[in-house]
MARNU-472645 format. One record per residue (C-alpha): residue in three letters; y, z, x. Coordinates in steps of 0.001 Angstrom, whole numbers, plus 500000, padded with zeros to 6 digits. Each point is the difference from the previous one (the first is absolute). Layout:
<recs>
ALAYZX
...
</recs>
This chain:
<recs>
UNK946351549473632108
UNK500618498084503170
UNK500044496928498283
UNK502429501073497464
UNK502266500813503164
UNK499533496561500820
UNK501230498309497266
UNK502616502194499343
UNK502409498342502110
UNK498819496875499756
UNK500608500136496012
UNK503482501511501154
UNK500378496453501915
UNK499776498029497362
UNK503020498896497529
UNK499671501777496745
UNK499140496734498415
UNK497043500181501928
UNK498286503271499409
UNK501192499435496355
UNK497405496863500564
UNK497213501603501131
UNK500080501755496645
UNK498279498496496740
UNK502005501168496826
UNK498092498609497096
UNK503363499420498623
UNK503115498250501914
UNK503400500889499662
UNK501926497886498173
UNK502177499783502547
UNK497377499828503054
UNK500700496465500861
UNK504058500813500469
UNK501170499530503685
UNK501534503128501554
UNK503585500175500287
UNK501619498616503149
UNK500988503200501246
UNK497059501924499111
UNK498682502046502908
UNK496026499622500442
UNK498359503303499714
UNK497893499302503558
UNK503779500667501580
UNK500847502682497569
UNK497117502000501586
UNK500318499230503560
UNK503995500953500071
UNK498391503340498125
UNK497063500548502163
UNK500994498534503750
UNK496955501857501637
UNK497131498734498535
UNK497192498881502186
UNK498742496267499516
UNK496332499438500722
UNK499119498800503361
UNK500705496337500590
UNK503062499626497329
UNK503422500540501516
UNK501853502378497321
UNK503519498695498469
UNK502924501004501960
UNK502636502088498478
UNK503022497564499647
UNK498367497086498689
UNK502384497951497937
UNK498417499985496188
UNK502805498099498606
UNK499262496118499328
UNK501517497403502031
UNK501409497395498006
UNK497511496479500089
UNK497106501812502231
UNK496599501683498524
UNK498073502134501953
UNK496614498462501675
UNK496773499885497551
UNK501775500521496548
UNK500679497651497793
UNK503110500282497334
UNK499491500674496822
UNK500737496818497377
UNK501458499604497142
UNK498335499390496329
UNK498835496529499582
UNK502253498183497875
UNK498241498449496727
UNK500701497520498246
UNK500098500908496108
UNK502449496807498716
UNK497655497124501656
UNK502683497150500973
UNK503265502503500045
UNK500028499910503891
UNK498365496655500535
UNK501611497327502381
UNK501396497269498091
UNK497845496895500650
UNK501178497430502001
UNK501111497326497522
UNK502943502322499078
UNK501405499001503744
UNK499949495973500679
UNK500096498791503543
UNK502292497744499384
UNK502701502736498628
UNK499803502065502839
UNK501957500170502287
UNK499059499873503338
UNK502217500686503250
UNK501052497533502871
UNK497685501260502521
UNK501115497324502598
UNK503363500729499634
UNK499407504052499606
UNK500804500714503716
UNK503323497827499917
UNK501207502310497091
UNK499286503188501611
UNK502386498879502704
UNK497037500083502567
UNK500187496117500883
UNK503113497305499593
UNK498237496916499975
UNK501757497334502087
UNK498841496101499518
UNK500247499871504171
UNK497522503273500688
UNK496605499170500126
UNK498739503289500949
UNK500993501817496591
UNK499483498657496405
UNK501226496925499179
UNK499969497544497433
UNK499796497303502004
UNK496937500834501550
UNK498338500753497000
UNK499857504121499812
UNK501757499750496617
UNK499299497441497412
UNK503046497966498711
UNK502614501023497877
UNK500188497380497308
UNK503419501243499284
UNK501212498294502927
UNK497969496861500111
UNK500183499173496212
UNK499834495929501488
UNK496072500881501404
UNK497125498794497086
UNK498168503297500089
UNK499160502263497607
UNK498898504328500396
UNK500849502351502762
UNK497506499145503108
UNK501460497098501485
UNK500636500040503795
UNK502135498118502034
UNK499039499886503564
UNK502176498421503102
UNK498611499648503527
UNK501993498942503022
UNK498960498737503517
UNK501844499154503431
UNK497142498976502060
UNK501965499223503606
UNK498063498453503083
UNK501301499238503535
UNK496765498461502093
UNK500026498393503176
UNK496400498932501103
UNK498429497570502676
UNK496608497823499436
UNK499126496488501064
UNK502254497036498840
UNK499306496417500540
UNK503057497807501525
UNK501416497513498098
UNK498665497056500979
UNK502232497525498627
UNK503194501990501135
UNK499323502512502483
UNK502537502553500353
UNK500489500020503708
UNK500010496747502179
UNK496081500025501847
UNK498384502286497385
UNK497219497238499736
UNK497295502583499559
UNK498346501162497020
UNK501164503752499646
UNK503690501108499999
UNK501824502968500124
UNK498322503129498112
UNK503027502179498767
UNK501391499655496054
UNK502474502459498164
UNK499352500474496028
UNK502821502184497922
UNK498895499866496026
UNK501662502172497095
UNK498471500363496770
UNK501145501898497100
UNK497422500698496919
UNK501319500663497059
UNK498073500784496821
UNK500226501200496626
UNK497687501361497289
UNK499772500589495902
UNK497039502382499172
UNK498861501591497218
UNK497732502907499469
UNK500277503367501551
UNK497747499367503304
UNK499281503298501366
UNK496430499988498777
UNK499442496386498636
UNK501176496590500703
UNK502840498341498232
UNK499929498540496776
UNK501948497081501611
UNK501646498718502851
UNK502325497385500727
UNK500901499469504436
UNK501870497502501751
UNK500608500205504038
UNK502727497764501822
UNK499351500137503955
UNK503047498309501594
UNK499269499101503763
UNK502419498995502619
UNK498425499073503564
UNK501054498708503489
UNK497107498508502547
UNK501045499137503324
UNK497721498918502632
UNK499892497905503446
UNK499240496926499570
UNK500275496756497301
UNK498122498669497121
UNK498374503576499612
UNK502303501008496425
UNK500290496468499029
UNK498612496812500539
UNK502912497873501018
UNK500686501689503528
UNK503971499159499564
UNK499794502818497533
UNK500295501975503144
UNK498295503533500742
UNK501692502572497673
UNK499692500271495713
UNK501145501757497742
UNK498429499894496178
UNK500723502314496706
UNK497751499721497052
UNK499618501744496444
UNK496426500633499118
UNK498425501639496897
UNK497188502722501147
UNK499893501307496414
UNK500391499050496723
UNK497042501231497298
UNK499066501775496892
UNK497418502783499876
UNK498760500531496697
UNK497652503278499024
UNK496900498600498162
UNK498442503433498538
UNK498622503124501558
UNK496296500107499951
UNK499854504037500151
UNK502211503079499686
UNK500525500712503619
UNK501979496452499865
UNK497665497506501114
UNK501005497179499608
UNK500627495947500006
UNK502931498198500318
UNK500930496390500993
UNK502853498412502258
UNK501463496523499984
UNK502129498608502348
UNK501273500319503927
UNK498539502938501324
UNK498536501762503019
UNK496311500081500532
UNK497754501471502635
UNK496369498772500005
UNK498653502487502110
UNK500541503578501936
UNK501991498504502442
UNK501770496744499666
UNK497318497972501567
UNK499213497064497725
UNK503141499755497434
UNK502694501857499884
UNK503304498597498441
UNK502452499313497373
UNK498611497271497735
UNK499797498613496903
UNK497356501655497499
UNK498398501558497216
UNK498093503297500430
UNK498198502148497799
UNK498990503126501328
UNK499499503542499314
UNK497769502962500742
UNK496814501841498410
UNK498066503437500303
UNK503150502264500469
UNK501144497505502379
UNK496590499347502091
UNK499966496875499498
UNK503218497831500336
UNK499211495815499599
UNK501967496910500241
UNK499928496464498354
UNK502403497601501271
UNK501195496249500784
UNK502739498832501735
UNK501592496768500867
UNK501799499762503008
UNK503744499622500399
UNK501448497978502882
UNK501841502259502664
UNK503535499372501444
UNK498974499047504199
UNK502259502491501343
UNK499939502946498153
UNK496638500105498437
UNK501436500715496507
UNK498996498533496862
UNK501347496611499131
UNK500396499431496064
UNK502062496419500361
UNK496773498527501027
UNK496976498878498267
UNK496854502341500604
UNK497059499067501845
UNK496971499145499213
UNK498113503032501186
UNK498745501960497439
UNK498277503641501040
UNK497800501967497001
UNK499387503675501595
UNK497897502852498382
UNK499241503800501621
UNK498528503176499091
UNK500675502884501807
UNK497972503186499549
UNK501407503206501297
UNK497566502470501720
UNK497155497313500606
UNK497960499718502222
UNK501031503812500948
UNK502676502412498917
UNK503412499074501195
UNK499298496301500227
UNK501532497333497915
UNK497855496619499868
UNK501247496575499022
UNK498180497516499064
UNK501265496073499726
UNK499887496646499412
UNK502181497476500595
UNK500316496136499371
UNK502939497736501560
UNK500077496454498518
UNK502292497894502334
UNK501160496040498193
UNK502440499288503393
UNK498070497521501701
UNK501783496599498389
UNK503775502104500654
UNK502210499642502968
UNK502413503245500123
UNK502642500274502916
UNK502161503237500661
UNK503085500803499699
UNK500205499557504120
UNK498760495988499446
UNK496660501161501421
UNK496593498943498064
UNK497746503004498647
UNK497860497936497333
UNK497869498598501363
UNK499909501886503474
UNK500428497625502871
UNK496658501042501377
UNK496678497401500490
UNK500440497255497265
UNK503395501040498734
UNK498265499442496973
UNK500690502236496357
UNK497151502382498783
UNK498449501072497324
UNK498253503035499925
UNK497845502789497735
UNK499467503694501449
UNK498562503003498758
UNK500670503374501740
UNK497545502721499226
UNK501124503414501263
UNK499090503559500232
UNK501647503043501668
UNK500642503561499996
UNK503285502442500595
UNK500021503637500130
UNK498604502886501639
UNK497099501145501271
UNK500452503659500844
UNK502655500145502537
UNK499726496277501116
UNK502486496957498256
UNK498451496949499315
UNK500833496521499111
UNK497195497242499983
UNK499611496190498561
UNK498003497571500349
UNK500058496213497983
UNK497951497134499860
UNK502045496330500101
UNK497717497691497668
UNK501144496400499030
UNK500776496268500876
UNK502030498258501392
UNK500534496618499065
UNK501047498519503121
UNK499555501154503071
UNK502627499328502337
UNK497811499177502694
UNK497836497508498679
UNK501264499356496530
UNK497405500860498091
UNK498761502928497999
UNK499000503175501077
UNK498358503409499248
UNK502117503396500496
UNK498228502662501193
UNK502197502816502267
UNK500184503629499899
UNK502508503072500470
UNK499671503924500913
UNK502522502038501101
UNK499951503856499780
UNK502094502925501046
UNK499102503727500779
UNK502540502333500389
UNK499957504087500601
UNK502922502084498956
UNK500494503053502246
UNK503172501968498961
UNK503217497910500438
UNK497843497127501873
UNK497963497025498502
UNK497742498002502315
UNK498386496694499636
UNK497536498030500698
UNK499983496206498385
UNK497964496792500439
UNK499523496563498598
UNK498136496742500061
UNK500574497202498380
UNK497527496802500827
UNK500948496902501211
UNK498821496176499931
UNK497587499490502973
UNK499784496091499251
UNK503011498315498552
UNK497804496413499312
UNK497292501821497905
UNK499986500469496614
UNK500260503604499605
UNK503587501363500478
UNK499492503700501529
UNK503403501578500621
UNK501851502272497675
UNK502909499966498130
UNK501720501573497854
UNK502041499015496891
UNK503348501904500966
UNK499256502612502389
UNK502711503143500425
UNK498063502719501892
UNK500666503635500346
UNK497808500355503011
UNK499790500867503519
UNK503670500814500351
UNK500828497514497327
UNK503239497694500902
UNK500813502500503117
UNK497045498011501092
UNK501023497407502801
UNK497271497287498453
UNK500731500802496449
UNK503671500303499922
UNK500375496679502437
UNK498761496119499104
UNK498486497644502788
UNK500300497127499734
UNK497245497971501019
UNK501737497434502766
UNK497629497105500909
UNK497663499167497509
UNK501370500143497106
UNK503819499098498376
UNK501911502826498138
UNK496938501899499953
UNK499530503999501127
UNK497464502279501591
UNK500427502279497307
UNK502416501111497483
UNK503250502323499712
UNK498549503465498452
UNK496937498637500343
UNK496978500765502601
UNK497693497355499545
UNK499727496773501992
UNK499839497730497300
UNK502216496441501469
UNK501883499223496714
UNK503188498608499984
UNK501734502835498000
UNK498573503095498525
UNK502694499574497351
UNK499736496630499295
UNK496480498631501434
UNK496701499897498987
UNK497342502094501127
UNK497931498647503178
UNK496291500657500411
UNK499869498726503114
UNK501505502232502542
UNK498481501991503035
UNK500014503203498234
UNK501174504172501296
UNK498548502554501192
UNK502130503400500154
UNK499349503528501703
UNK502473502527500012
UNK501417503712500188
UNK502901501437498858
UNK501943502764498718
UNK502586501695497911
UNK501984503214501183
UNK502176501563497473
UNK502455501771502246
UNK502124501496497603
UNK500097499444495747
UNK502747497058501351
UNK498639498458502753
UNK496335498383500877
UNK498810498141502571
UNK497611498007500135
UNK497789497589502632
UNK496991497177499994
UNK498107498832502285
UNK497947496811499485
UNK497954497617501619
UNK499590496244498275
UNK497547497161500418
UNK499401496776498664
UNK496038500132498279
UNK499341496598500902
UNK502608498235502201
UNK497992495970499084
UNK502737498513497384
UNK502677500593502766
UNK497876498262502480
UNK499831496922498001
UNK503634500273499327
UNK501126500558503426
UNK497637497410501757
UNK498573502835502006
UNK496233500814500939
UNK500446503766499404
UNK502299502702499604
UNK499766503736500308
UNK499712502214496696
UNK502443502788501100
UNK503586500301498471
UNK500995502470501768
UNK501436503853499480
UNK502568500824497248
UNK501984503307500958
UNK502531500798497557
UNK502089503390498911
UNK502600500756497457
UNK501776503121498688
UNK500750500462496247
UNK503517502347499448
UNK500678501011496457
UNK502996502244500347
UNK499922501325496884
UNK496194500263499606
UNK499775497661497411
UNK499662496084499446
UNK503600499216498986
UNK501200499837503528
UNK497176498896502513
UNK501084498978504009
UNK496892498133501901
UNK499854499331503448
UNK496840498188501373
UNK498841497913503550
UNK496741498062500383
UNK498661497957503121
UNK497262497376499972
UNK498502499884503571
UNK497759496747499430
UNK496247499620501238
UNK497820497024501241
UNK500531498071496591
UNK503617500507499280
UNK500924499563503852
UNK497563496800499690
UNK501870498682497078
UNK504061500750500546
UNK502149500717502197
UNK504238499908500554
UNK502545498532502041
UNK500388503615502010
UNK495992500447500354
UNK500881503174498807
UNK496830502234499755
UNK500695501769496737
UNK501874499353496539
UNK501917502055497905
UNK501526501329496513
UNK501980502627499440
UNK500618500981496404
UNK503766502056498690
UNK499655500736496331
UNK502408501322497402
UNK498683500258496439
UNK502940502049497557
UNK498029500715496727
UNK501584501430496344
</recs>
């Protein structure tokens, strides 16, 4: 009995559907599996509104007396699942069967403009001058061969891209400069160093245009045809004569303009190797090529076939390459296509491995040969000064075979940047300047730099070596060089000693310490237009810097670095002096980057950089004012579209 009065209300709970459940007719209704009308009332509420004093068990709260039975249109109540309709069956196989897809062709169907979808909804106006929205000209929409009927191209995903640059720099800077000797500027200036101060002003503008094919969001083009026209105009004026040209009536001031080709190549898509777009593809012609992480061995425009591509979902990216060497206008350091090339040939190969040795790391590993024919040529600049052969030792032309073997890393580790190379100068030379004849090369590089990241703040810690010669007469020639070094290091060119060129008074005719953009102390002629030098005292490099992004528009950014020379005996023999002092001296520099409207189309630069020398470079120069310290401030203006 009592657990009849149990149930009771508990079967009174339950919708009618429910307790007609829990019974087992041998026989179904024929209509049993018919949903209840919408509006049906359950019987559960029928009997509460009937009966509101019932007593639930303990434990179970009983239903109030104005619940809401009716059904709320797209809800279902908690734990109860709607009833479905009849399965549909299928008793005329094929009557509601897709048609296949032959019966629609690809190539009759038409498919909308979706470049041009957001232009016809009224959203965007495209205007050729906007580089911020879509634009033709920039390649967010291929061309409309309507309108170009003269272009040889055939199907729909052909871009045209056009890239404009005003690169503006105002720079005056001090560093040592020897006095003209055969026509001294001022009456009694019979001593060897002269007046320090020099102004440069130098405009370029970059202009550059581009045909591709292929839609390049996920792959690489089909094909590619560049060419880049950098027009340079520049004025040098400096204190005293026969420093711009060799004839000293030329006076102190130039001004030069030159038209140089930076690009001009076609990049043709081989095949992809998988379906995530691996792939290989081959370039030919004047191009940009970076041999390493950072710029320090070759970096340049040059003349050259490439064949490169990538493996393993892009794990593995590789290069094969060779490139013959273009002569460079003196002034501007832009290609020069009127004259005949060189005879320096340079065959490159890399393989870089992403996430080797450790997650987050990229490794590169390279080889590099450089097979210099200049030694029977006699080049002179544009200025009337000599750069092959140098007018160092001899004055006699080289010859010379070098192999580069290099490995590094760049990435992460964990919350530490790092950048790290290392390479290994092997070769001959055929005659070294000192003595005349052959000799081995055997010099080595490292540089590496750690850096820490710490909310809007970088900082960063960089060193180098590089060895030098430590017997000019033997025949082993120990100091490194480069092929065409452009580094992105230590403060890069808001560096004092890598933005600024030496010049190496006393010793040595039209030669320099080491290069412009360049770090290393190498005592070639020209980095443009001269020939590597293994015999050279070498760098050493320890610094600190760091990079404070102030606001999304404005960083700043400061280096601190201390320079020696690694073995200081070549410029002992030059000089005529028993021993000099290793030390450079301390490179401060600082710069602030503004980009008003947080992008790269309009970019202001502002940067200052002091040399105060050591023992060697106090040892070695000096200037007319025995001033203490030298120099270079740096106003830059780059307007990008």
């Amino acid at each position: 009995m009592t657990a009849l009065a149990l149930s009771l209300p508990l079967l009174l709970a339950q919708p009618a559907s429910a307790a007609v459940a829990n019974e087992a007719p041998a026989e179904p209704a024929p209509d049993a599996a018919a949903a209840p009308a919408p509006d049906a009332v359950p019987a559960a509420a029928e009997a509460t509104a009937a009966e509101p004093n019932i007593i639930a068990p303990p434990g179970i709260d009983p239903a109030p007396v104005d619940v809401d039975s009716g059904k709320i249109e797209g809800r279902r109540r908690p734990g109860q699942d709607p009833r479905l309709p009849d399965r549909i069956t299928q008793e005329n196989a094929g009557a509601l069967r897709a048609p296949p897809p032959e019966a629609f062709p690809a190539d009759q169907v038409p498919i909308p403009d979706r470049w041009r979808l957001i232009q016809s909804l009224g959203v965007v106006k495209e205007r050729w001058f906007d580089p911020y929205h879509q634009n033709t000209y920039k390649g967010d929409r291929p061309i409309d061969r309507e309108k170009v009927k003269w272009l040889p191209i055939k199907g729909e995903d052909w871009f045209f891209v056009a890239n404009l640059i005003s690169d503006t720099v105002v720079e005056p800077r001090t560093f040592p400069i020897p006095v003209g000797i055969q026509y001294p500027e001022r009456p009694g200036s019979n001593d060897v160093f002269g007046k320090d101060s020099s102004l440069v002003l130098s405009q370029t503008f970059i202009g550059g245009v581009a045909l591709i094919k292929g839609q390049t969001a996920y792959k690489p083009p089909d094909i590619e045809y560049r060419v880049t026209l950098a027009y340079n105009m520049n004025y040098v004026r400096v204190p005293e004569r026969r420093i711009l040209y060799v004839e000293p009536s030329r006076g102190r001031t130039r001004f030069d303009d030159f038209l140089g080709v930076q690009e001009a190549f076609i990049d043709y898509h081989l095949h992809n190797s998988s379906d995530r777009y691996d792939f290989h593809s081959i370039r030919v012609g004047i191009q940009q090529f970076q041999a390493d992480f950072r710029g320090f061995l070759f970096n340049d425009n040059q003349l050259g076939i490439r064949l490169f591509g990538n493996r393993d979902n892009n794990r593995f990216q590789y290069n094969l390459s060779a490139w013959w060497r273009l002569e460079k206008d003196t002034n501007s350091g832009l290609n020069d296509v009127t004259q005949g090339l060189r005879k320096d040939w340079i065959f490159h190969a890399n393989l870089y491995r992403q996430d080797f040795p450790f997650v987050g790391l990229t490794s590169e590993l390279s080889a590099t040969v450089n097979i210099n024919r200049e030694g029977g040529d006699v080049e002179i600049d544009d200025n009337g000064f000599p750069v092959r052969p140098a007018l160092i030792g001899n004055l006699k032309g080289r010859d010379y075979d070098v192999a580069y073997i290099g490995y590094g890393v760049d990435g992460r580790l964990g919350r530490l940047n790092l950048t790290a190379f290392g390479y290994a100068a092997l070769g001959e030379d055929r005659n070294n300047v000192f003595t005349g004849r052959p000799a081995e090369i055997r010099a080595w590089f490292g540089a590496a730099e750690l850096s820490y990241d710490k909310d809007w703040m970088r900082f960063r810690l960089s060193g180098l070596f590089a060895s030098g010669d430590d017997d000019p007469f033997d025949d082993t020639e120990k100091g490194f060089d480069a092929i065409f070094e452009n580094p992105v290091f230590a403060g890069a060119d808001t560096s004092y000693w890598i933005r600024q060129s030496v010049p190496f008074i006393g010793g040595g005719r039209a030669i320099s310490l080491n290069g412009r953009n360049g770090i290393l102390n190498s005592l070639r002629s020209s980095k443009d237009q001269g020939q590597s030098n293994f015999i050279n005292p070498g760098t050493m490099l320890l610094g600190a810097g760091g990079d404070f992004d102030i606001t999304p528009q404005l960083r700043i950014s400061a280096n601190a670095n201390h320079l020696w020379f690694e073995n200081t005996k070549v410029l002992s023999t030059l000089r005529s002096e028993g021993s000099i002092p290793k030390a450079i001296g301390w490179d401060l520099s600082a710069a602030a980057v503004w980009r008003p409207k947080a992008t790269q189309n309009l970019v202001f630069r502002l940067s200052a950089a002091t040399l105060r020398p050591g023992g060697g470079f106090r040892d070695l120069f000096t200037n007319f004012d025995r001033n203490r310290a030298y120099y270079s401030v740096l106003a830059n203006v780059i307007l990008s579209y």
